[in-house]
C-alpha positions in Angstrom: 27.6 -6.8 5.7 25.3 -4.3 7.2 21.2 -4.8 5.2 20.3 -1.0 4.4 17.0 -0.2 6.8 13.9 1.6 5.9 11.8 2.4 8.7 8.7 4.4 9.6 5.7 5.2 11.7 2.5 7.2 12.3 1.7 10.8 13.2 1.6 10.4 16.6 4.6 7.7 17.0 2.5 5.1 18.5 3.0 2.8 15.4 6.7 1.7 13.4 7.7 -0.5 11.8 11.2 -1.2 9.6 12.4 -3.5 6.1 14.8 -5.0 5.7 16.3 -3.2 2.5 14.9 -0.8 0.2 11.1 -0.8 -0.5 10.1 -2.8 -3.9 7.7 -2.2 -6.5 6.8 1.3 -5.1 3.5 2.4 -7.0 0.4 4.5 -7.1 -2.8 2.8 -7.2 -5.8 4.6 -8.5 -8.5 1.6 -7.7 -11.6 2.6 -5.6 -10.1 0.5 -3.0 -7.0 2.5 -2.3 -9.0 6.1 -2.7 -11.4 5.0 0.2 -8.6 3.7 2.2 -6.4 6.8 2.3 -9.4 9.2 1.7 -7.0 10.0 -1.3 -6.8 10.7 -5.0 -4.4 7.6 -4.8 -2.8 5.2 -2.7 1.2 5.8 -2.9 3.1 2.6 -1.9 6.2 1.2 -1.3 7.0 -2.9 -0.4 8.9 -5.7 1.3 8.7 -9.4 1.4 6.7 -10.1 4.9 9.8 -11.9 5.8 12.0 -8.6 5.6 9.3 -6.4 7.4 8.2 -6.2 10.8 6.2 -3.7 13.8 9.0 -2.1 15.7 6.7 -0.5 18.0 3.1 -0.8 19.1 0.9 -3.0 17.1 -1.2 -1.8 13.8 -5.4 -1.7 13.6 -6.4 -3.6 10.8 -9.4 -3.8 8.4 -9.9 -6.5 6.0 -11.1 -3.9 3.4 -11.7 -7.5 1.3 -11.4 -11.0 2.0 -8.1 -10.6 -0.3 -6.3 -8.0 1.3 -5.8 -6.6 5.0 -4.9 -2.2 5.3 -3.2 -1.3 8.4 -4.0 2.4 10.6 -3.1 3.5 13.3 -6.1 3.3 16.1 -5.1 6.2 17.6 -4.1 9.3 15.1 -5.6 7.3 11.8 -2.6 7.1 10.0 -2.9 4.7 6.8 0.2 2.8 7.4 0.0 -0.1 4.7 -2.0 -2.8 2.9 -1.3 -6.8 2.3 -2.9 -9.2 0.0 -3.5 -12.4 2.3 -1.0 -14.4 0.8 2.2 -15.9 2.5 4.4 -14.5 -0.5 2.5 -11.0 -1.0 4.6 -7.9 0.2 3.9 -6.1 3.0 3.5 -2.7 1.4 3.5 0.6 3.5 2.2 4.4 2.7 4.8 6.8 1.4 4.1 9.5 3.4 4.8 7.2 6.6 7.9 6.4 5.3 10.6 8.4 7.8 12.4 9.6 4.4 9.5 9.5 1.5 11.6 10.7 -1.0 13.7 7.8 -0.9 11.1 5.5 -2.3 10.3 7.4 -5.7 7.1 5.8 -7.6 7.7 3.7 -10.6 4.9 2.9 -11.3 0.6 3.3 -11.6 -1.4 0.3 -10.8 -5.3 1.0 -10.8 -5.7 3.2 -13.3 -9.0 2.6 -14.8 -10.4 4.3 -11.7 -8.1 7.2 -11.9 -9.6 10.4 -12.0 -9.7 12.5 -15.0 -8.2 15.8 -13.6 -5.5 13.7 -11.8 -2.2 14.6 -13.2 0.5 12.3 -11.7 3.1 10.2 -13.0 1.7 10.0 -16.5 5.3 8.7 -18.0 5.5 5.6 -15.5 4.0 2.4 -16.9 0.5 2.0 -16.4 -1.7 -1.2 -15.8 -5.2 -1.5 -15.4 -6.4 -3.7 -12.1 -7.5 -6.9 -14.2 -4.7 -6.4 -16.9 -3.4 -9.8 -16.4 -5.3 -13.3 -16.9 -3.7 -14.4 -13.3 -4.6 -11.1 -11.7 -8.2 -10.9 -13.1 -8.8 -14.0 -11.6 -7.8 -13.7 -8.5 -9.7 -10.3 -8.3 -12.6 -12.1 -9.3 -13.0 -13.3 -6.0 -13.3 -10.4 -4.1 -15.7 -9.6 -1.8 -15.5 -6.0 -0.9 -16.1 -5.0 2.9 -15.9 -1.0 2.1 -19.4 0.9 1.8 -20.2 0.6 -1.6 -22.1 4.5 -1.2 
């Protein structure tokens, strides 16, 4: 049995990477975090296990935008490629728009949303969750320590 592949890459090719499969728990995420990342309205998203996803070529830049997670660019167009809590079951979740066929990973949906902005129209009839919404999440997001300007 052939395992369906979903590759992608940055603008200028230096970067790839495939899954293993079809992305998971594709999303947009509203939070601050995501916004400063992509320089967005929104961070759209689209996952694998780790174990299913790996660089095909070159290897990503990467920022530990908090001591929680890890966002992946390209160092030399500045392509947003993805974002990982650092945990050994978190996916490995990718942008979207890197995605070699985007429209193959349709949002579901909206994580974030207390920092979504008010004029943002988007994908109001997906379920929506707020960052802190669950007693496991709030915790662990009550550890962060944010390494983005602040300004």
């Amino acid at each position: 049995m052939t395992t369906q592949k979903t590759t992608g890459g940055c603008q200028c090719g230096r970067v790839r990477y495939e899954m293993d499969g079809p992305p998971e728990n594709v999303h947009a995420c509203h939070c601050r975090m995501c916004q400063r990342a992509t320089g967005g309205l929104f961070a759209a998203l689209a996952g694998q296990a780790k174990e299913h996803f790996s660089w095909t070529k070159g290897a990503p830049a990467k920022y530990a935008s908090s001591n929680l997670a890890t966002r992946a660019y390209c160092q030399a167009c500045g392509t947003p490629l993805g974002f990982t809590y650092n945990l050994d079951n978190a996916r490995q979740y990718v942008t979207i728009g890197s995605l070699d066929d985007p429209a193959a990973a349709p949002v579901t949906k909206a994580y974030g949303v207390e920092s979504k902005l008010p004029w943002v129209e988007f994908c109001e009839t997906l379920a929506q969750e707020r960052t802190s919404e669950t007693e496991d999440a709030a915790a662990y997001i009550a550890t962060m320590k944010i390494n983005q300007s602040q300004t």
